[in-house]
C-alpha positions as CSV (number, residue, x, y, z in Angstrom):
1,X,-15.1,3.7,21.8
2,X,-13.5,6.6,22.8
3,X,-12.4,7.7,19.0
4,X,-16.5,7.0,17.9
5,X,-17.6,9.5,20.5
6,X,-16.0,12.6,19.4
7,X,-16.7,12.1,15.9
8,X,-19.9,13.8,15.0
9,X,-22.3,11.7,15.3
10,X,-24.5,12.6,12.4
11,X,-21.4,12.7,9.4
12,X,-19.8,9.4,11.1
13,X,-23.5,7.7,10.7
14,X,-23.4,9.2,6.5
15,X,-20.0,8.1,6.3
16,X,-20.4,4.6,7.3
17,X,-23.9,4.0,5.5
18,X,-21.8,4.9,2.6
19,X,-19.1,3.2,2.9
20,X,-21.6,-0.1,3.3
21,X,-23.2,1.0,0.3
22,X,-19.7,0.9,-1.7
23,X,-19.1,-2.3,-0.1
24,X,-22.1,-3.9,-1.1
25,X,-22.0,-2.5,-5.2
26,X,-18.2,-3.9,-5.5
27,X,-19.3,-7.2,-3.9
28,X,-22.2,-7.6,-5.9
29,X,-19.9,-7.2,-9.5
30,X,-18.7,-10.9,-8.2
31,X,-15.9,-11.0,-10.2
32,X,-14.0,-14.7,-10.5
33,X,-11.3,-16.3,-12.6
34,X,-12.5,-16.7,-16.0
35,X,-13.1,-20.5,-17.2
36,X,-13.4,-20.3,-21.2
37,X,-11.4,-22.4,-23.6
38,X,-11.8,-21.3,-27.1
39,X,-11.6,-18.3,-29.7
40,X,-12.0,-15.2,-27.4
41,X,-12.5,-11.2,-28.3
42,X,-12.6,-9.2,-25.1
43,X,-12.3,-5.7,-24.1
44,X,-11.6,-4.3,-20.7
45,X,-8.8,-2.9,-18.3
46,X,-5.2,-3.7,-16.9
47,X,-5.7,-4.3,-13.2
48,X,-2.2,-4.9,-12.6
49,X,1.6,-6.2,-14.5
50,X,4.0,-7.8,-13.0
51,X,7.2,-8.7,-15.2
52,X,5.6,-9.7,-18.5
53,X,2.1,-10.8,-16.7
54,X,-0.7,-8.8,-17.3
55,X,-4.4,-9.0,-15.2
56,X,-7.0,-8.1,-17.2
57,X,-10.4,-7.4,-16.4
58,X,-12.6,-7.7,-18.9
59,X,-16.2,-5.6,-18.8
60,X,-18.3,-8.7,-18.2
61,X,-16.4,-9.3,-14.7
62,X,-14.1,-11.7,-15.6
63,X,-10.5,-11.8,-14.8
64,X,-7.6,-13.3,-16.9
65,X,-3.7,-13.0,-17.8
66,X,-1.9,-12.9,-20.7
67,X,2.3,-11.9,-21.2
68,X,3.0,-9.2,-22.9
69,X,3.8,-9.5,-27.0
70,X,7.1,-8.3,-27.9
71,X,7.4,-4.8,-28.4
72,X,4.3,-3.8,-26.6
73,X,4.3,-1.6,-23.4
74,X,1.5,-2.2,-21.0
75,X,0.3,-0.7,-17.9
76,X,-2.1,-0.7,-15.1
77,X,-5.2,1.9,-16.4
78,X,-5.1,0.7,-19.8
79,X,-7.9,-0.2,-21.6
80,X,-7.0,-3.1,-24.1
81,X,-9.1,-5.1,-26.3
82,X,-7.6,-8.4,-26.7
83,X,-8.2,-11.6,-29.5
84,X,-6.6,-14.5,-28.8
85,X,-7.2,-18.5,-28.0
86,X,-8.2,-18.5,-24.1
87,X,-7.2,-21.5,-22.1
88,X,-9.5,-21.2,-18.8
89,X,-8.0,-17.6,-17.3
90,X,-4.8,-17.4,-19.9
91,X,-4.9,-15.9,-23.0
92,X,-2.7,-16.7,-25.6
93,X,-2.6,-13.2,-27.7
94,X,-3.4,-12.9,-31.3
95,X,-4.0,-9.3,-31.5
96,X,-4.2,-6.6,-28.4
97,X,-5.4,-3.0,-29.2
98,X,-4.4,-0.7,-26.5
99,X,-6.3,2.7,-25.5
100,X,-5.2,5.4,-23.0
101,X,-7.3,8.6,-21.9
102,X,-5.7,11.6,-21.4
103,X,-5.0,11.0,-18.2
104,X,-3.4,8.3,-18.7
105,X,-1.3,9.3,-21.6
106,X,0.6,12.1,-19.5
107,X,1.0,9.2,-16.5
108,X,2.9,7.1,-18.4
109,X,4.9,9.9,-20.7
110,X,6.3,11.4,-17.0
111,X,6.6,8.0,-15.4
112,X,8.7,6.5,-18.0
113,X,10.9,10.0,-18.7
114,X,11.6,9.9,-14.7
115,X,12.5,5.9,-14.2
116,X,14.4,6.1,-17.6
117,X,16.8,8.7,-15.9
118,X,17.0,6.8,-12.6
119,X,17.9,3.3,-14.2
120,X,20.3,5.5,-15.9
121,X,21.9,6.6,-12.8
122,X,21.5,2.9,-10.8
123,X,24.3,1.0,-10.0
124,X,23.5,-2.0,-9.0
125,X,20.5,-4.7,-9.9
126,X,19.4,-4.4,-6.3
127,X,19.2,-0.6,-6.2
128,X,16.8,0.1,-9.8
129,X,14.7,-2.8,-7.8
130,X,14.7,-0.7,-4.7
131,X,13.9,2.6,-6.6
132,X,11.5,1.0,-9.0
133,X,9.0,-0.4,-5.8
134,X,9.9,3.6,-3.4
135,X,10.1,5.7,-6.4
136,X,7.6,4.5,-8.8
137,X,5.3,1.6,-7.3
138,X,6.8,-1.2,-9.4
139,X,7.9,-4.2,-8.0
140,X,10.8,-5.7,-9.9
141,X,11.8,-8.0,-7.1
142,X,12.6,-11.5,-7.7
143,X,10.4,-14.1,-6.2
144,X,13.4,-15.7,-3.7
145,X,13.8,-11.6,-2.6
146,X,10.0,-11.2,-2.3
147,X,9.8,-14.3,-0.1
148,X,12.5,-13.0,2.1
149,X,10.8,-10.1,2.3
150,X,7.9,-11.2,3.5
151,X,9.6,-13.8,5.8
152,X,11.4,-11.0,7.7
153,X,8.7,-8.5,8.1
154,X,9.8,-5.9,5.8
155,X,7.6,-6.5,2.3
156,X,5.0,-3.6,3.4
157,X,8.5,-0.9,3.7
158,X,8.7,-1.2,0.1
159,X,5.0,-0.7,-1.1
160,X,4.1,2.6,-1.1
161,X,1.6,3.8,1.5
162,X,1.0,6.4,4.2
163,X,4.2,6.4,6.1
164,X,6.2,7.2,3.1
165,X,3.6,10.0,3.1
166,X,4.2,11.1,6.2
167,X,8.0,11.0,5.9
168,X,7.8,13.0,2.3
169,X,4.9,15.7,4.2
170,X,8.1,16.5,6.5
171,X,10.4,18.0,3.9
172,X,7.8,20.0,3.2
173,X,8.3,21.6,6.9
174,X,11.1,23.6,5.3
175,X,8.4,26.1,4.4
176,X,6.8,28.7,6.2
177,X,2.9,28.2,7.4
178,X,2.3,31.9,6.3
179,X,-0.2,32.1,3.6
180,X,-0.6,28.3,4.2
181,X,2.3,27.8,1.4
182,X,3.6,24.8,3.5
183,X,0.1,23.2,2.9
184,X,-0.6,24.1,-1.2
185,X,2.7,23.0,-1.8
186,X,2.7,19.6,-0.1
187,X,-0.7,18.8,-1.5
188,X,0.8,19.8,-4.8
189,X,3.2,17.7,-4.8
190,X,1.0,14.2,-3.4
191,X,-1.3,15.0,-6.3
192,X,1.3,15.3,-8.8
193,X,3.4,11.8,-7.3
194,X,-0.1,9.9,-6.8
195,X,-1.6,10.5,-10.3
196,X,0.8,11.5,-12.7
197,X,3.8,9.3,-11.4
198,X,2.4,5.9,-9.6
199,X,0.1,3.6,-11.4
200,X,-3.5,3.3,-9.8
201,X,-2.4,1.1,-6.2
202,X,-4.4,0.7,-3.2
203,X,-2.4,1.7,-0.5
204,X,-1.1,4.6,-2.0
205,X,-4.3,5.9,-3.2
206,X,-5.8,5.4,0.5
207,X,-2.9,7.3,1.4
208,X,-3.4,10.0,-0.5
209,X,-7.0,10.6,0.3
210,X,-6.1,10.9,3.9
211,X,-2.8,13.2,3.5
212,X,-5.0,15.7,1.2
213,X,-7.9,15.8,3.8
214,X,-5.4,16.5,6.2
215,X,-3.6,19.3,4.3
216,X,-7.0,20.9,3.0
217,X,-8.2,20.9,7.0
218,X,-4.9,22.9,7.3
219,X,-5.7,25.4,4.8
220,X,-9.3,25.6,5.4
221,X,-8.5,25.9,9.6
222,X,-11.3,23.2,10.4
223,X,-11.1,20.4,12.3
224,X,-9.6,16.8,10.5
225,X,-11.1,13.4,11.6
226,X,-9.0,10.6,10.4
227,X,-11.7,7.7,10.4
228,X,-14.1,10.2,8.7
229,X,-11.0,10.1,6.1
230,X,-10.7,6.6,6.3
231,X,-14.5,6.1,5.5
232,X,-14.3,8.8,2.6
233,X,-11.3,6.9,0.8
234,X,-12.8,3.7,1.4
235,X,-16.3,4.8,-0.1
236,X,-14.3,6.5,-3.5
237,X,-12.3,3.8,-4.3
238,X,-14.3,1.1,-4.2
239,X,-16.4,2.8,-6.6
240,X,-14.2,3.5,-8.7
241,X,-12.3,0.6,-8.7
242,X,-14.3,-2.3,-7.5
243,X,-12.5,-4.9,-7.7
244,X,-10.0,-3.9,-5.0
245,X,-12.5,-5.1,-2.4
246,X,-11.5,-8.7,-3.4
247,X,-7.8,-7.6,-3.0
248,X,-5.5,-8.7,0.1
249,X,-3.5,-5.7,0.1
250,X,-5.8,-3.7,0.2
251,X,-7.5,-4.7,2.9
252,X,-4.5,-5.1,4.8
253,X,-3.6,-1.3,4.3
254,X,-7.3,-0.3,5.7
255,X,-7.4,-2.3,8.7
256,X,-3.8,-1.2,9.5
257,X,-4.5,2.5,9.3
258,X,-8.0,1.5,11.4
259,X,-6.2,0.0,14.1
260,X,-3.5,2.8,14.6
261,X,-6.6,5.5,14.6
262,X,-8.2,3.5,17.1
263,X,-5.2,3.1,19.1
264,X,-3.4,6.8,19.0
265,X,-6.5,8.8,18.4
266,X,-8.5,10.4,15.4
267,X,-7.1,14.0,15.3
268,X,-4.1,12.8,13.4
269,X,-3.3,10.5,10.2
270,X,-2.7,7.2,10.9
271,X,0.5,7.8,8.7
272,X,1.7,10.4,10.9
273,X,1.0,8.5,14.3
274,X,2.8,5.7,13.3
275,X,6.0,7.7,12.1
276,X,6.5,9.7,15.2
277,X,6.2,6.4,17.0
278,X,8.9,5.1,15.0
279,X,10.9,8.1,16.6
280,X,10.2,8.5,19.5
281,X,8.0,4.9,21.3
282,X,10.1,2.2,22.1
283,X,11.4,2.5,18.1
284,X,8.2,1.8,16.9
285,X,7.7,-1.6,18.6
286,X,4.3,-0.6,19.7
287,X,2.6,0.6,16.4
288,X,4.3,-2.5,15.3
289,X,2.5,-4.8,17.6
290,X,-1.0,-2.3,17.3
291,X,-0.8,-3.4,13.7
292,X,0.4,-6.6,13.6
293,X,-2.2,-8.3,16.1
294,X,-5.2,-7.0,13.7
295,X,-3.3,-7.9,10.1
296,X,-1.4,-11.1,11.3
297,X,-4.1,-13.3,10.9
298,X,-4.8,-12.5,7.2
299,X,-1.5,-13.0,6.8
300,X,-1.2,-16.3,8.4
301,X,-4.6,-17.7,6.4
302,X,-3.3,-16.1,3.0
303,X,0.3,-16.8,2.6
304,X,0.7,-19.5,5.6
305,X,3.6,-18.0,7.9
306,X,3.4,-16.0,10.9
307,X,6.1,-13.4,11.0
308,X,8.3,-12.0,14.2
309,X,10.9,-10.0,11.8
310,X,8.5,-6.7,12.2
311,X,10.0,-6.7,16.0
312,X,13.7,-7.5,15.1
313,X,14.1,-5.7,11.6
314,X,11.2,-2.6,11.2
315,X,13.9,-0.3,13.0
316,X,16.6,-0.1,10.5
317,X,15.3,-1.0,6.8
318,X,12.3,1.8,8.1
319,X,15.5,4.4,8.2
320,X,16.8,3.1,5.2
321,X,13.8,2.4,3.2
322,X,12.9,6.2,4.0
323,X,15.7,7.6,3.6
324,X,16.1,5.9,0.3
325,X,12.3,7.5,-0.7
326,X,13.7,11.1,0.4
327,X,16.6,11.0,-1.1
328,X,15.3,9.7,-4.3
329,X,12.6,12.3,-4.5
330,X,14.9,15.1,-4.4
331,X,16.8,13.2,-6.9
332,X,13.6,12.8,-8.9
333,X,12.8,17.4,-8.4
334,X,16.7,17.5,-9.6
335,X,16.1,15.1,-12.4
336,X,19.4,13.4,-10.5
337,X,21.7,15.9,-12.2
338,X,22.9,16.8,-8.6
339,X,25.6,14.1,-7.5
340,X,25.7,14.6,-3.7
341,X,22.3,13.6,-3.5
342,X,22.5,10.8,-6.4
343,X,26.0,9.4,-4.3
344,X,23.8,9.3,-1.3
345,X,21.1,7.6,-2.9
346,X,24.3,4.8,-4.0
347,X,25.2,4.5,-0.4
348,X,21.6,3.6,1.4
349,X,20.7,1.8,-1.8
350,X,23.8,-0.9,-1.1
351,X,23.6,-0.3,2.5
352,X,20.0,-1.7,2.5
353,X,21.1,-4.9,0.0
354,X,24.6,-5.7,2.2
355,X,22.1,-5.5,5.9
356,X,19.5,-7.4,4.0
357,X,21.6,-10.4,2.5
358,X,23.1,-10.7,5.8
359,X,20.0,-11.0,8.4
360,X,18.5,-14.6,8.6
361,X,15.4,-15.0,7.2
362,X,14.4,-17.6,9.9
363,X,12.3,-15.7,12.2
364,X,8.5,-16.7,11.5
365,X,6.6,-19.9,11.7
366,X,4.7,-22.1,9.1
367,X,1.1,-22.0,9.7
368,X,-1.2,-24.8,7.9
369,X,-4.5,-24.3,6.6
370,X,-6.8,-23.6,9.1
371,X,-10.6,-22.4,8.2
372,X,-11.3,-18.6,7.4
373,X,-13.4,-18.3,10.7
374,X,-10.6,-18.4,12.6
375,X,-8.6,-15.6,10.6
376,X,-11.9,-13.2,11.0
377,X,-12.3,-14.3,15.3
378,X,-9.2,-13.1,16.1
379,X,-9.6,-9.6,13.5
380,X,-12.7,-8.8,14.7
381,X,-11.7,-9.3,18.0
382,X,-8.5,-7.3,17.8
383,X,-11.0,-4.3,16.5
384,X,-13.3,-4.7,19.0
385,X,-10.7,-4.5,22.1
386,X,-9.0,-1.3,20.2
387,X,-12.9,0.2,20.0
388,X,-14.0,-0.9,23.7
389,X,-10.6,-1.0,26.1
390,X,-9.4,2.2,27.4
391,X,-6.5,3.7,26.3
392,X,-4.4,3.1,29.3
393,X,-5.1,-0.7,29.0
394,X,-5.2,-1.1,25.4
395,X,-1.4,-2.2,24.8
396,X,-1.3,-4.7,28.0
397,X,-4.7,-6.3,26.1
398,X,-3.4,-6.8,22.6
399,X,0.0,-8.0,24.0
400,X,-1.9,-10.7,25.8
401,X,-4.0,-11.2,22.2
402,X,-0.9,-11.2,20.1
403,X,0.5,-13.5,22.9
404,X,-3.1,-16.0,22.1
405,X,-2.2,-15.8,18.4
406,X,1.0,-16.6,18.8
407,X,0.0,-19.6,20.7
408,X,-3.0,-21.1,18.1
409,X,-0.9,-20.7,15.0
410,X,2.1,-22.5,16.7
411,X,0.1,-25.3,17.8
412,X,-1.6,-25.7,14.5
């Protein structure tokens, strides 16, 4: 409650009513899983590729997949028109004509000149993984790694989102505040990595809004509200792409920058909050548990486990995942022709896979089905404590709520 009161009033009220009003258009497009069997001609846009499978979302709001024909490079942002037999969702292609804007055209030309000279300068299988999800949002992982990851805690270190903003806005304290330099050159650089390198992602994107609010409150000398950014990057992108309202992770990347404004406060990023309590609170053990108690739940109803490896492992893959990003940026500015920093990038790259292929995966329960109500009780409720408790109780409360859900998904 205490965050909603020194927001003013008026903008907050704007903010939300638009925010709703995004809401509401997105959920309204009712997009579902095509069911057609038959001769199909189709046009729309690549939602997302992983290995050879590509979403597709077609104009008339209808999602289906297809794998990629030899010889054909696709990528999230394109607009394809595809002919082919459709089974239900799949697509077996005949034809696929692909269109890029302009935009577009330069985002792939840099992205695949930059990861063609990293996977040139890789090692190991592990480490062009590893650099493909920090550097370049592209998750190359095989399905036993993902699962591990997600078993011990550490899947959201290598998707790209605000703390890897927050660490990469540090190197840019090197340079002087005079003539705000340190500010037009950081927000240079976010709007150069979020457009013209990464493919169109969620969390990144949110990210992004909030870092360049941040900066341009720095040059401009006014005041910066992070839920006010919140709200603004909320409201964009669901206009402009709708169909991540239906999308898991990107709900989870809201509600976990949500509960770490409402927790440490709204004069800073969430990003930022949760970075210098990595350094300096109990190793990041509280923004841990801040977030966890409000996204656990989706989790749990989603992809049925119930994680604990957030508490044992965040500490040292956070370091290492980090590092890795730093490192690999300056590689990236040197177009790795500098081989301190490409060694270096070697050395955290295997030092992540030997600590990861050594930890036990074993630390989080199985949960069952259980009905959707549940998952939305216990995230509401984990909001509504962060809005109403005070600050010097909030932590005692959400222990003793993380404790409660803790309790219900073990007895399920």
């Amino acid at each position: 409650m205490e965050t909603i009161k020194k927001l003013p009033q008026k903008g907050f009220l704007i903010l939300l009513l638009l925010s709703l009003i995004s809401a509401f258009t997105a959920y309204k497009h009712n997009f579902k899983r095509a069911n057609l069997n038959g001769y199909i001609q189709t046009q729309g846009e690549v939602i997302n590729v992983i290995y050879r499978k590509v979403l597709f979302l077609d104009y008339q709001d209808r999602l289906f997949y297809f794998y990629i024909p030899k010889g054909v490079r696709i990528y999230p942002g394109d607009q394809v028109e595809v002919e082919g037999l459709a089974k239900k969702s799949y697509i077996k292609v005949k034809r696929i004509t692909i269109k890029r804007d302009f935009l577009q055209k330069i985002r792939v030309k840099i992205h695949n000149t930059l990861k063609s000279q990293f996977l040139k300068t890789a090692q190991t299988p592990f480490e062009k993984k590893l650099g493909s999800a920090l550097l370049f949002g592209e998750n190359w992982f095989s399905k036993k790694e993902k699962q591990k990851l997600g078993h011990t805690g550490i899947y959201p270190l290598i998707v790209i989102s605000g703390m890897h903003y927050a660490l990469l806005f540090t190197f840019f304290l090197i340079f002087p505040v005079r003539w705000k330099l340190r500010y037009w050159l950081a927000l240079s650089f976010f709007v150069f990595f979020t457009f013209l390198i990464l493919f169109p992602k969620a969390p990144a994107y949110r990210a992004f809004i909030s870092f360049s609010l941040f900066l341009l409150a720095k040059i401009l000398e006014k005041q910066y509200h992070s839920l006010k950014a919140l709200l603004i990057a909320f409201s964009l992108w669901v206009l402009i792409f709708p169909y991540w309202f239906f999308n898991v992770g990107f709900w989870l990347s809201y509600l976990a920058s949500l509960s770490l404004i409402l927790y440490y406060g709204n004069r800073k990023t969430p990003e930022s909050s949760l970075f210098e309590n990595m350094l300096k609170t109990f190793l990041g053990l509280e923004a841990s548990l801040v977030v966890l108690t409000v996204i656990n739940p989706i989790l749990a109803y989603y992809f049925h486990y119930y994680s604990f490896g957030s508490f044992l492992y965040n500490q040292i893959f956070t370091l290492l995942a980090e590092g890795f990003l730093l490192i690999g940026i300056l590689n990236m500015l040197t177009f790795w022709s500098f081989p301190p920093f490409v060694e270096l990038q070697h050395l955290i790259a295997s030092t992540f896979e030997w600590i990861f292929s050594k930890i036990p995966e074993n630390v989080f329960i199985k949960v069952p089905y259980f009905p959707k109500e549940v998952m939305f009780l216990f995230v509401v409720t984990a909001i509504g404590l962060l809005l109403i408790v005070p600050k010097k109780w909030k932590l005692k409360v959400l222990v003793l709520l993380f404790l409660v859900e803790v309790f219900v998904f073990i007895s399920l």
